[in-house]
DSSP file (Angstrom, degrees, kcal/mol; ACC not computed):
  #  RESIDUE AA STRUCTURE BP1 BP2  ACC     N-H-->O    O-->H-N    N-H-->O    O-->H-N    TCO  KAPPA ALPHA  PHI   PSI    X-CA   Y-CA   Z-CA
    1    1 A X              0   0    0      0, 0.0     2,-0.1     0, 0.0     6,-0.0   0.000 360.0 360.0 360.0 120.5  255.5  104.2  -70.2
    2    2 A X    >   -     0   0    0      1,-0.2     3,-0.9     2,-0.1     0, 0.0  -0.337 360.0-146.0 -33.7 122.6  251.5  104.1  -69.9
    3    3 A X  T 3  S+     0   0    0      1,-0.3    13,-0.7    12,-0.1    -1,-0.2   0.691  92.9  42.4 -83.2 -16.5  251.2  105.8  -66.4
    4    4 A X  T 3  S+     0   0    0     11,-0.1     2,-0.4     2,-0.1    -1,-0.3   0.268  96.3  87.0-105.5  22.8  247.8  103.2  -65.8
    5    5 A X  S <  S-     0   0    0     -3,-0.9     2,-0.4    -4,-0.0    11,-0.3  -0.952  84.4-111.7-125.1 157.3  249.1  100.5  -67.0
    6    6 A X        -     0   0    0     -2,-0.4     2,-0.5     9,-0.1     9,-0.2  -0.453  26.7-167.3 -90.2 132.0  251.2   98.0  -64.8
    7    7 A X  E     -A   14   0A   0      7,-2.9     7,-2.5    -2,-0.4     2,-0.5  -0.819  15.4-122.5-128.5 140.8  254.8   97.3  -65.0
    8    8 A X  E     +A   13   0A   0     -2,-0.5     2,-0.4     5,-0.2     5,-0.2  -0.736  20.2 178.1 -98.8 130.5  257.3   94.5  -63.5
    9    9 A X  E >   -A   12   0A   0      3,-1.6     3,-1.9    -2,-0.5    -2,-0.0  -0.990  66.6 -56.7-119.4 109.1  260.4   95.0  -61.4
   10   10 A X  T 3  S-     0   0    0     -2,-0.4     0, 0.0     1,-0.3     0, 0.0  -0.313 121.1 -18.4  61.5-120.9  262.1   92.0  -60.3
   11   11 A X  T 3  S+     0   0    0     -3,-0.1     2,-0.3     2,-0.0    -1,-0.3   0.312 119.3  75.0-102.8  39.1  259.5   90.3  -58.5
   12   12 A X  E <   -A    9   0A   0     -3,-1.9    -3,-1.6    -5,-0.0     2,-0.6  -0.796  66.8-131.9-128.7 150.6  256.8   92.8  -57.7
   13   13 A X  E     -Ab   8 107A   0     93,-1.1    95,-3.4    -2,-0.3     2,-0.3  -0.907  26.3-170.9-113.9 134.4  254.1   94.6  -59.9
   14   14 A X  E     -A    7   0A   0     -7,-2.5    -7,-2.9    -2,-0.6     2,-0.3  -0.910   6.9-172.5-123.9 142.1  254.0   98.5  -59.5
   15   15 A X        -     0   0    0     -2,-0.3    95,-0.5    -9,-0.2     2,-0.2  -0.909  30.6-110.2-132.7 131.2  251.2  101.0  -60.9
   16   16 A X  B     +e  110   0B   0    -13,-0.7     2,-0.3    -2,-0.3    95,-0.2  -0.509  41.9 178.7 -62.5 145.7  251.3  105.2  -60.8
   17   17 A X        -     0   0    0     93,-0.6     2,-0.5    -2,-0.2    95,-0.3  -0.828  34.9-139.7-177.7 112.0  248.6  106.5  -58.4
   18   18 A X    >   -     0   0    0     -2,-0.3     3,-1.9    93,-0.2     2,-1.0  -0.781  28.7-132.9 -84.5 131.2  247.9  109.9  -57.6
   19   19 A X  T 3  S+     0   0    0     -2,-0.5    62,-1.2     1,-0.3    -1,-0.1   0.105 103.0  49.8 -80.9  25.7  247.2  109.3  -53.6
   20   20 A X  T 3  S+     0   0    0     -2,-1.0    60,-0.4    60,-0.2    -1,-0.3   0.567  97.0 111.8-124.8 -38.2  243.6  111.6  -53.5
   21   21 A X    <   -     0   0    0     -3,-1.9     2,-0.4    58,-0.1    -2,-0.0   0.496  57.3-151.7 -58.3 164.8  242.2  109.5  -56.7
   22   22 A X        +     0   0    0     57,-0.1     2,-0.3     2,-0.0    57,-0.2  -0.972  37.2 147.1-117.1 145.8  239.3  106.8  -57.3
   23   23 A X  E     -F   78   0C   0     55,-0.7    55,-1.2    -2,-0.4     2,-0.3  -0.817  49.2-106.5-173.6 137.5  240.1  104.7  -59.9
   24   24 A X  E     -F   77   0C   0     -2,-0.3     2,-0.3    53,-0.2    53,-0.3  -0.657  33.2-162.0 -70.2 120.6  239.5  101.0  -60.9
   25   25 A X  E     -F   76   0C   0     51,-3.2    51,-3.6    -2,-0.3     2,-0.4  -0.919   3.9-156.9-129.9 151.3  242.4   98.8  -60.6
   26   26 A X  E     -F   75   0C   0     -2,-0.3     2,-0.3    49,-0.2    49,-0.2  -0.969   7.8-167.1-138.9 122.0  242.8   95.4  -62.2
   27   27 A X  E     -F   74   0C   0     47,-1.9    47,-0.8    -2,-0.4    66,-0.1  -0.750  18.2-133.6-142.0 123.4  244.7   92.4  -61.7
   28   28 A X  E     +F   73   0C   0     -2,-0.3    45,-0.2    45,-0.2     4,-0.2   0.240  26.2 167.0 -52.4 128.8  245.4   89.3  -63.8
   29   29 A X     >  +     0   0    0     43,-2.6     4,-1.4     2,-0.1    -1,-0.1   0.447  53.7  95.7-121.3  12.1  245.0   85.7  -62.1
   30   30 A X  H >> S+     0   0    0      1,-0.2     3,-2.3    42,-0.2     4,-0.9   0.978  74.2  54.1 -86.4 -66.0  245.1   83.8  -64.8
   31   31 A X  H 3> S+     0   0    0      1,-0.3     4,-1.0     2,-0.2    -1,-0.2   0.786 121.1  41.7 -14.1 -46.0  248.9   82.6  -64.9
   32   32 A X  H 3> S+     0   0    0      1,-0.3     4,-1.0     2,-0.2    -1,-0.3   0.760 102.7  56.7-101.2  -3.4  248.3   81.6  -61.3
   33   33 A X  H <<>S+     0   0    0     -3,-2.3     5,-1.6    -4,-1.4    -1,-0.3   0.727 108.9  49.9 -84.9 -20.5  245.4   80.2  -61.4
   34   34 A X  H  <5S+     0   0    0     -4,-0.9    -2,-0.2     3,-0.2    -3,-0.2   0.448 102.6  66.4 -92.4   1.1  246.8   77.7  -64.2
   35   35 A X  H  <5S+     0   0    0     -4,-1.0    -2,-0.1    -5,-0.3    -1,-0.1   0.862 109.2  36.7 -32.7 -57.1  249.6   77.1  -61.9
   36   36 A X  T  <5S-     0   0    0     -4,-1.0    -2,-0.2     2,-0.1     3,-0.1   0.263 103.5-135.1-103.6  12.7  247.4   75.7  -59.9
   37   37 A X  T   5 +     0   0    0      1,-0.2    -3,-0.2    62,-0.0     2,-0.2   0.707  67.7  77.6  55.7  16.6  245.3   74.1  -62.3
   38   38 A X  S   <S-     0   0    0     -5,-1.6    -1,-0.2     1,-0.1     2,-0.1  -0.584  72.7 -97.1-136.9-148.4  241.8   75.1  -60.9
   39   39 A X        -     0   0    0     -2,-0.2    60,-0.3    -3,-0.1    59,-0.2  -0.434  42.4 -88.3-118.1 177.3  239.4   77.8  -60.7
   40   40 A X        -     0   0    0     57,-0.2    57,-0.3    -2,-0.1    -1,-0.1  -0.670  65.3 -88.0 -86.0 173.0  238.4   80.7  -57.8
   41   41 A X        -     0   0    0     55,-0.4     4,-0.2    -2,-0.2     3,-0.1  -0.206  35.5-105.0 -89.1 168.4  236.0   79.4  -55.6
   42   42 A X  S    S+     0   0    0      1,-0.2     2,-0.4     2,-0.1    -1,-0.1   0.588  98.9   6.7 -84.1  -7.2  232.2   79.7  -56.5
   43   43 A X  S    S+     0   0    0      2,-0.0    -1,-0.2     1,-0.0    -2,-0.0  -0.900 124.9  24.2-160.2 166.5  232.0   82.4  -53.7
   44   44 A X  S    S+     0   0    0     -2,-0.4     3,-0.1    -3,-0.1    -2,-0.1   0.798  75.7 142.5  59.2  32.2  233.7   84.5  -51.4
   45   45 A X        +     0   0    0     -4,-0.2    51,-4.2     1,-0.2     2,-0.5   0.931  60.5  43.3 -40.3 -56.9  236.7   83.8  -53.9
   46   46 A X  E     +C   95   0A   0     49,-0.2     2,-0.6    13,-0.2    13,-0.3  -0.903  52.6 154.2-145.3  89.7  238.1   87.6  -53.5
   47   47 A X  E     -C   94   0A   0     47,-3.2    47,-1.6    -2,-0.5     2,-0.3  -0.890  35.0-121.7-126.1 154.3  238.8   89.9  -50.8
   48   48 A X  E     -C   93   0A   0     -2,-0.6     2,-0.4    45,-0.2    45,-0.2  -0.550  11.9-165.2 -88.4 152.5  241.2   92.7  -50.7
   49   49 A X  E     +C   92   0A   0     43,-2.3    43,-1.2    -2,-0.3     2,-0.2  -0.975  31.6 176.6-142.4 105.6  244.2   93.4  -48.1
   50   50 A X  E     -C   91   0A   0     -2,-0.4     2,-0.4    41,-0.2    41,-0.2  -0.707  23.7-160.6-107.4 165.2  245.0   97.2  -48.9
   51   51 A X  E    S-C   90   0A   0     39,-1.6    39,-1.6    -2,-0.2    -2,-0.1  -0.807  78.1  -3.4-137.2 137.8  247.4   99.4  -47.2
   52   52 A X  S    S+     0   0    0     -2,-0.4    29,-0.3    37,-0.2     2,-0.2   0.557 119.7  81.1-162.5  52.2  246.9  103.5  -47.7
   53   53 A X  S    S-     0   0    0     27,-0.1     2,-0.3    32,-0.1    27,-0.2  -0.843  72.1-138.6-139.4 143.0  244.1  102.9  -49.9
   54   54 A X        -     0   0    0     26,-0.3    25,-2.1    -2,-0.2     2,-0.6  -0.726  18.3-129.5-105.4 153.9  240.0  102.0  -49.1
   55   55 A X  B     -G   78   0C   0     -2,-0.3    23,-0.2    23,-0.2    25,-0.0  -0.718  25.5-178.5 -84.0 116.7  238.3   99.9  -50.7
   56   56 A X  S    S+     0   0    0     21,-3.8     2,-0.2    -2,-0.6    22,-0.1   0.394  73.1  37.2-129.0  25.5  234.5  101.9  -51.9
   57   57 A X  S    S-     0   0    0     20,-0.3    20,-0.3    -3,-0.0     2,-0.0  -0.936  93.6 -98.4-158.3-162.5  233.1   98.9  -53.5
   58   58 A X        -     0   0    0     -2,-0.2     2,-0.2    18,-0.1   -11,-0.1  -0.466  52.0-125.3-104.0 155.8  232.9   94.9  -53.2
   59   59 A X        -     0   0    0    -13,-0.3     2,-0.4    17,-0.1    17,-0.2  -0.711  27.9-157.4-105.6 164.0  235.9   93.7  -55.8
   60   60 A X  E     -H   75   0C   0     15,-1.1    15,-1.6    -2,-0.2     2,-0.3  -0.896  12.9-123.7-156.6 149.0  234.7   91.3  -58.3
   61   61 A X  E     -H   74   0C   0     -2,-0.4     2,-0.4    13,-0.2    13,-0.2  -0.746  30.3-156.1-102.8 152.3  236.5   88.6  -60.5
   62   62 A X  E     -H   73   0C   0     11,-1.8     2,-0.9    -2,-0.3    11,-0.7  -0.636  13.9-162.4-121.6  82.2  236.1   88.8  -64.2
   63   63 A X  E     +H   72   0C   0     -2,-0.4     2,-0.3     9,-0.2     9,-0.2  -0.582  25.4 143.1 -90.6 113.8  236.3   86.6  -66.6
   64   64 A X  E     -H   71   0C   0     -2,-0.9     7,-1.4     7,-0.8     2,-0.1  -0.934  45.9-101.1-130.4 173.5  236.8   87.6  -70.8
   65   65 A X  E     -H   70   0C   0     -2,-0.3     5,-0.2     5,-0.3     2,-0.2  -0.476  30.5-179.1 -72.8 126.8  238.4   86.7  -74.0
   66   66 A X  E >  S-H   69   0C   0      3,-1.9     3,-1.1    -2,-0.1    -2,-0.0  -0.918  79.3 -24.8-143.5 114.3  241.3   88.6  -74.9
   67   67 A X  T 3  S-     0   0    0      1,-0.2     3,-0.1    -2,-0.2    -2,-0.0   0.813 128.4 -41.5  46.3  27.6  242.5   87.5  -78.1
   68   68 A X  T 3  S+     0   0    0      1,-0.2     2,-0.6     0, 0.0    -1,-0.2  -0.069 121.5 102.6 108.9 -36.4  241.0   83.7  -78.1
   69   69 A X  E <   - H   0  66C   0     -3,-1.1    -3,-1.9    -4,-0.0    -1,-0.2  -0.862  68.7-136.6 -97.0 120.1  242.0   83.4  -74.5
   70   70 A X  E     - H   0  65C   0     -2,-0.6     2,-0.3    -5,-0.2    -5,-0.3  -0.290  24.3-171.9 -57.5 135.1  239.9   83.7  -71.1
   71   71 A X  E     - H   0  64C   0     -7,-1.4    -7,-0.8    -9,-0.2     2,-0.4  -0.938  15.4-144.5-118.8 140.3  241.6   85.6  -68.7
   72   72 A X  E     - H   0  63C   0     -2,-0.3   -43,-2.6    -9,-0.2     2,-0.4  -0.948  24.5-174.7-121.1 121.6  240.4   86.0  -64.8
   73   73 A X  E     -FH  28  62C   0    -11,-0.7   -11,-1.8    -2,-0.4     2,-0.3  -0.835  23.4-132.2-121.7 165.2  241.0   89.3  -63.5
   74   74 A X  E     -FH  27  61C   0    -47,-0.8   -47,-1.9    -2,-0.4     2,-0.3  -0.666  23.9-159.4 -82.9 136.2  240.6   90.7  -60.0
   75   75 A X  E     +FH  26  60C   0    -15,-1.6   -15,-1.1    -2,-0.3   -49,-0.2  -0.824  14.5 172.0-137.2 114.1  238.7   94.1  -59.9
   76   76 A X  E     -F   25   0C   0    -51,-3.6   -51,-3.2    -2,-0.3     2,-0.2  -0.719  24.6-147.7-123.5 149.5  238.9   96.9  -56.8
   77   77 A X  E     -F   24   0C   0    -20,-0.3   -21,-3.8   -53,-0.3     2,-0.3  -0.932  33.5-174.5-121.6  77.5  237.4  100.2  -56.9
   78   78 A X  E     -FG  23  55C   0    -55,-1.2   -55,-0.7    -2,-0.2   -23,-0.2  -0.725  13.7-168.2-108.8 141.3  239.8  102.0  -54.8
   79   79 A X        -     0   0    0    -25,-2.1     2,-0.2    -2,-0.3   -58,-0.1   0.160  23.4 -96.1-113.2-134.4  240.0  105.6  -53.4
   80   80 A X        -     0   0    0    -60,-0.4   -26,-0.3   -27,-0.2   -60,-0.2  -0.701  23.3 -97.2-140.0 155.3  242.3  107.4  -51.9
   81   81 A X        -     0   0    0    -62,-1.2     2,-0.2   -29,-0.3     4,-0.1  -0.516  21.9-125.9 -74.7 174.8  243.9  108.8  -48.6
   82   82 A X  S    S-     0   0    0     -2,-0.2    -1,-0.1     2,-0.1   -62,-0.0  -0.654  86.0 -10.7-106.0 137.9  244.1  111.7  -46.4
   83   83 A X  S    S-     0   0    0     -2,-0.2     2,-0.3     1,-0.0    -2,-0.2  -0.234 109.5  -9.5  72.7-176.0  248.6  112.7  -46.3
   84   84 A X        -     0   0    0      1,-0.2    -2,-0.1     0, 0.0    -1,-0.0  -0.749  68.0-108.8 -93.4 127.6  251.0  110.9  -47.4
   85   85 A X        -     0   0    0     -2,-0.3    -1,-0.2     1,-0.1   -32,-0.1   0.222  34.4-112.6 -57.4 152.2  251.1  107.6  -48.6
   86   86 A X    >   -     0   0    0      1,-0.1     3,-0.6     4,-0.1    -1,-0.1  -0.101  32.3-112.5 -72.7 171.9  252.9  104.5  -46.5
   87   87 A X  T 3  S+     0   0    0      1,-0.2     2,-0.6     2,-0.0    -1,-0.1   0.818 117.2  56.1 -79.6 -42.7  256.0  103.1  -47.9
   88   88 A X  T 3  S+     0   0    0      2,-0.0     2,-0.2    -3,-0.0    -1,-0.2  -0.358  75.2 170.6-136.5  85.4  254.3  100.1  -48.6
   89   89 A X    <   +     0   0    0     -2,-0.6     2,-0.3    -3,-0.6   -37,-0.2  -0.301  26.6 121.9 -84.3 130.7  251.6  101.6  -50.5
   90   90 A X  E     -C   51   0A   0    -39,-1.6   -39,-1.6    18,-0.2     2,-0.2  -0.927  48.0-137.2-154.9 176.0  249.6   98.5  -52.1
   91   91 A X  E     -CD  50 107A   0     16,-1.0    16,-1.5    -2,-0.3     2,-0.3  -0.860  19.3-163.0-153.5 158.9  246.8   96.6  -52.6
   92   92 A X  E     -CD  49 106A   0    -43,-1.2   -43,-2.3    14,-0.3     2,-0.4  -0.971  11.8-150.5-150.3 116.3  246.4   93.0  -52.6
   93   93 A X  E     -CD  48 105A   0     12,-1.2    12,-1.4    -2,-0.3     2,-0.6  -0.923  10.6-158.5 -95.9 142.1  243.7   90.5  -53.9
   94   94 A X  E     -CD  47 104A   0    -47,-1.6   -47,-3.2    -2,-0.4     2,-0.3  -0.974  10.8-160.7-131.3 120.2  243.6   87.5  -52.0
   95   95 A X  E     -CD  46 103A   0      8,-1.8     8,-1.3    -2,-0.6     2,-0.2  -0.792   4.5-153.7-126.4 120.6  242.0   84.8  -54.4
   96   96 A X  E     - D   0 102A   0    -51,-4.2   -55,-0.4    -2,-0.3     2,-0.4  -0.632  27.2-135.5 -90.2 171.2  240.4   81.5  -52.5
   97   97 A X    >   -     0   0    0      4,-0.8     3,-3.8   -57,-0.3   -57,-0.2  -0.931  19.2-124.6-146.7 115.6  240.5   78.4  -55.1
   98   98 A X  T 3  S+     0   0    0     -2,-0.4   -58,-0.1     1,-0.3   -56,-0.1   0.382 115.0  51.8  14.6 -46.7  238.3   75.8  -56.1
   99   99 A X  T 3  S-     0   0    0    -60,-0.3    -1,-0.3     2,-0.1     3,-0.1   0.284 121.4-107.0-102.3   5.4  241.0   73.3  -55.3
  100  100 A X  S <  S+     0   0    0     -3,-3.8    -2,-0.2     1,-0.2   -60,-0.0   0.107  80.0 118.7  93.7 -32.2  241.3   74.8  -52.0
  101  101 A X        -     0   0    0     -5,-0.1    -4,-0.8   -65,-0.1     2,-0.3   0.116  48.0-144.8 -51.4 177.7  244.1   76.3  -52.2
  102  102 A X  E     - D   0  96A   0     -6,-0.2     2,-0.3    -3,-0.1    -6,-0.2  -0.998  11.8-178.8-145.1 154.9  244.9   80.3  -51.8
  103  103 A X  E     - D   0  95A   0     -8,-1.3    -8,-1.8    -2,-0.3     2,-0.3  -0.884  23.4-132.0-144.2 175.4  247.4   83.0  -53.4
  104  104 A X  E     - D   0  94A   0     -2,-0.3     2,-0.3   -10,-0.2   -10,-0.2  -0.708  16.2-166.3-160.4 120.7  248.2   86.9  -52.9
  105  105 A X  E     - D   0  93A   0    -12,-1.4   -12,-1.2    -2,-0.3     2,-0.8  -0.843  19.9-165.3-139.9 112.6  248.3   88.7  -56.1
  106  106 A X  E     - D   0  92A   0     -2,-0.3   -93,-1.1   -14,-0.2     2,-0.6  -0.801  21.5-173.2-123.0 111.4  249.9   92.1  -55.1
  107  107 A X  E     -bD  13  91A   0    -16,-1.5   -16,-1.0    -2,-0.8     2,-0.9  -0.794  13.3-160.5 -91.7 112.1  250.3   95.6  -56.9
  108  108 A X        -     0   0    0    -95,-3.4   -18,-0.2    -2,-0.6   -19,-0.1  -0.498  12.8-136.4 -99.8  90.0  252.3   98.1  -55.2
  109  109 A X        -     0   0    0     -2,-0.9     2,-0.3   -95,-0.1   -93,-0.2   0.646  11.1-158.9 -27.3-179.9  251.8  101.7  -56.2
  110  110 A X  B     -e   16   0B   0    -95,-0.5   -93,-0.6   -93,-0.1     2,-0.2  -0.862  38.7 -99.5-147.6 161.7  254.6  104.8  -57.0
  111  111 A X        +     0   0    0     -2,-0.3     2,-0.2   -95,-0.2   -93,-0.2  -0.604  47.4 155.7 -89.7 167.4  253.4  108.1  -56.7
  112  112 A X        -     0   0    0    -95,-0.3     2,-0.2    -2,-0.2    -2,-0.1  -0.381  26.5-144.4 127.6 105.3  252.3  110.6  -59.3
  113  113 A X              0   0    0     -2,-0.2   -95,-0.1     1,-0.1    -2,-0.0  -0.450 360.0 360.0 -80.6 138.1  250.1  113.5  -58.9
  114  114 A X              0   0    0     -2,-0.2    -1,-0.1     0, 0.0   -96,-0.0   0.516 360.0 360.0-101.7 360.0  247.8  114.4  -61.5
């Protein structure tokens, strides 16, 4: 298993993260954003809801081509804590929408020290 790359268990998505690191984490919106048939809003789209991680720059939406298809991903620059991690060690982008609507797109870490 890629240790960065993100993997699904039942209905949750989980990433390795050693709990001292900085590290850019990325998450895909596009499935739900064509749920919902629209776009993120033209600002203040994207803020983060972390738990035993900080955020140490403003997160930013992305859109590119991956193989012929646009993708919109979420992108946080997140560091690390002091101790030991919560149980329900995450991070969260919380994506406002064009159409008004809003959704929670939520990675929860495991541990693994590097």
């Amino acid at each position: 298993m890629n240790e960065k790359a993100p993997w699904k268990e039942g209905d949750d998505w989980f990433v390795f993260r050693d709990p001292d690191e900085k590290s850019y984490y990325g998450a895909d919106l596009t499935e739900e954003l064509i749920d919902r048939a629209t776009t993120p809003k033209a600002s203040g789209a994207l803020e983060l809801v972390l738990v035993g991680v900080v955020q140490l720059e403003a997160p930013q939406l992305q859109v590119v081509t991956v193989a012929g298809v646009q993708r919109t991903y979420a992108i946080a620059f997140l560091g690390g804590i002091e101790g030991e991690p919560p149980a329900d060690w995450k991070w969260t982008a919380r994506v406002s929408c064009a159409n008004g609507e809003r959704f929670d797109k939520t990675t929860k870490f495991r541990r693994r020290d590097t």
